[in-house]
LOPAFI-829127 format. One record per residue (C-alpha): residue number from 1; residue in one letter; x, y, z. Coordinates in nm, 3 decimals, always signed. Layout:
<rs>
R     k   r        px        py        pz
R   NUM   a         X         Y         Z
...
</rs>
This chain:
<rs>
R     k   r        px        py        pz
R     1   x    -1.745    -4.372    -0.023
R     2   x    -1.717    -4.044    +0.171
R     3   x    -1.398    -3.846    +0.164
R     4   x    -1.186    -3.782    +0.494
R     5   x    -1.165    -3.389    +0.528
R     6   x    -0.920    -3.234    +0.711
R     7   x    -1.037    -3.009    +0.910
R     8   x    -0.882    -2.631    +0.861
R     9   x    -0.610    -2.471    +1.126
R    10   x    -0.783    -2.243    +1.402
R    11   x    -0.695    -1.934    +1.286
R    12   x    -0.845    -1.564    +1.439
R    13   x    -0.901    -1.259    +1.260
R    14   x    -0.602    -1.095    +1.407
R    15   x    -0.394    -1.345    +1.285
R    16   x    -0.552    -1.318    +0.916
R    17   x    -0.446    -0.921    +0.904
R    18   x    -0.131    -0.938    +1.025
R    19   x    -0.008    -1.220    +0.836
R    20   x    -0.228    -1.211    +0.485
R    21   x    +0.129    -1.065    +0.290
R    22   x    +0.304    -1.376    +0.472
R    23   x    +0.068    -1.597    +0.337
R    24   x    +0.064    -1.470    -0.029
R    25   x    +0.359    -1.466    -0.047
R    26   x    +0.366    -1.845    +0.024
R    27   x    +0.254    -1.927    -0.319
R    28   x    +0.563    -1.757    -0.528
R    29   x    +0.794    -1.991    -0.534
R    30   x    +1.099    -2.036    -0.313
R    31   x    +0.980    -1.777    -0.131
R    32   x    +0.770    -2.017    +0.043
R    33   x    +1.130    -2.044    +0.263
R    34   x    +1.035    -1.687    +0.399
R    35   x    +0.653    -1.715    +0.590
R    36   x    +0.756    -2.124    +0.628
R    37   x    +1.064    -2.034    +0.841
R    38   x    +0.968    -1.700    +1.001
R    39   x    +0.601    -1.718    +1.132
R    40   x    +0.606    -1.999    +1.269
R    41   x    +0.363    -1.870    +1.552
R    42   x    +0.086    -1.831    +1.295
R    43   x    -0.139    -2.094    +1.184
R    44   x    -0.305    -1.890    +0.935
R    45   x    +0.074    -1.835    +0.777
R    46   x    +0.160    -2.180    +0.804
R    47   x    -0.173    -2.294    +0.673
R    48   x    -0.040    -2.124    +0.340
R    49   x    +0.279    -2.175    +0.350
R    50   x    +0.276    -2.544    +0.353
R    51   x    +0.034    -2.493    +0.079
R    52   x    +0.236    -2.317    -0.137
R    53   x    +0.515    -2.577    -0.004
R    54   x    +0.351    -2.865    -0.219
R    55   x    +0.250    -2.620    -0.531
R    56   x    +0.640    -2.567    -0.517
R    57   x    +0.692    -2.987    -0.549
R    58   x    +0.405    -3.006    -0.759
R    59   x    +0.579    -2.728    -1.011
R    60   x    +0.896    -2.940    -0.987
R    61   x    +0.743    -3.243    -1.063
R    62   x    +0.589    -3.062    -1.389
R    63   x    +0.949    -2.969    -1.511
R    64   x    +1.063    -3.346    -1.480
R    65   x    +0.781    -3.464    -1.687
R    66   x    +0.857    -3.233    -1.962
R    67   x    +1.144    -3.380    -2.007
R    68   x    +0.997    -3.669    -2.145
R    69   x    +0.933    -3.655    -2.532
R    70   x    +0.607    -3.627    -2.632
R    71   x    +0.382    -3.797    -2.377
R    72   x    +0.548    -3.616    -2.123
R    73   x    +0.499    -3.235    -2.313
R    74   x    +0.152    -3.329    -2.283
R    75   x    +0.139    -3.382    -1.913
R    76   x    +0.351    -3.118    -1.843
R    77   x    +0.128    -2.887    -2.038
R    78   x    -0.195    -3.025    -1.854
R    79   x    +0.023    -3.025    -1.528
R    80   x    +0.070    -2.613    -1.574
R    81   x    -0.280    -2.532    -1.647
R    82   x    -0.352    -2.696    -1.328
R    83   x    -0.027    -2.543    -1.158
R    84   x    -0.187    -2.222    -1.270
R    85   x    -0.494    -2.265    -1.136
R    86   x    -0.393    -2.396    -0.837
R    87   x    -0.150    -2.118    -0.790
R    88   x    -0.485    -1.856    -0.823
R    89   x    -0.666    -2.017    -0.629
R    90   x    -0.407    -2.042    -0.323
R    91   x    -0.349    -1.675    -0.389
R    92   x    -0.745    -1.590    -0.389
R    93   x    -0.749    -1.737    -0.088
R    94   x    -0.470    -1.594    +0.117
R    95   x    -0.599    -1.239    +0.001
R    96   x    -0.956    -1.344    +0.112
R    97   x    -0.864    -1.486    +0.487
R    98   x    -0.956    -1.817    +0.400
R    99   x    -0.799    -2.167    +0.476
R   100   x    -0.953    -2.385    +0.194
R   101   x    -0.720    -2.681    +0.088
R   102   x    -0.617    -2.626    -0.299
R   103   x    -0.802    -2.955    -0.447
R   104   x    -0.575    -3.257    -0.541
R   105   x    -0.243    -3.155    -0.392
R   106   x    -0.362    -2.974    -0.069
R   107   x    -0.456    -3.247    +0.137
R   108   x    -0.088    -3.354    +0.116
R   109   x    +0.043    -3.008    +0.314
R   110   x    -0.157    -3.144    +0.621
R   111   x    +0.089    -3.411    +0.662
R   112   x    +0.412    -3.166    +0.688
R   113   x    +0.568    -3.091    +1.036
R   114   x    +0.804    -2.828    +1.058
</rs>
């Protein structure tokens, strides 16, 4: 069964340069609260920071698992390689222009309005 893609924001090139720190910057953290809150005119900023917006849930979800013994030290340890990964990626592509959804946990950012 084919996969529903969502299809990337319409973003120009102008809006790439001026707002490429904005969106790395969208992947460290609570500092998500900065390009999420003030660039709200750019889709290309947006795109990111709503990205980095679920990396930030998914990183918080890791730290609860861990507090389980045991089975829950595993996850969380699987859970940060990907967090890591994920984290490069979204950074990768922020630096390159790019608006690719981070696999697994991007397609949930498409679904937040602010």
């Amino acid at each position: 069964m084919a996969e529903k893609k969502t299809p990337s924001p319409a973003v120009n090139s102008k809006d790439i340069d001026e707002n490429k720190l904005m969106a790395v910057l969208s992947y460290f953290g609570i500092l998500v609260l900065i390009p999420l809150l003030a660039k709200k005119d750019s889709a290309y900023a947006q795109f990111h920071a709503k990205q980095g917006l679920v990396l930030l849930i998914f990183g918080i979800a890791i730290g609860v698992v861990a507090i389980i013994p045991f089975l829950g030290w595993i996850a969380a340890v699987l859970g940060s390689l990907a967090y890591l990964v994920f984290w490069i990626m979204g950074i990768v592509n922020a630096i390159g222009g790019k608006t690719n959804e981070l696999p697994l946990i991007g397609q949930y950012a498409s679904k937040i309005n602010i």
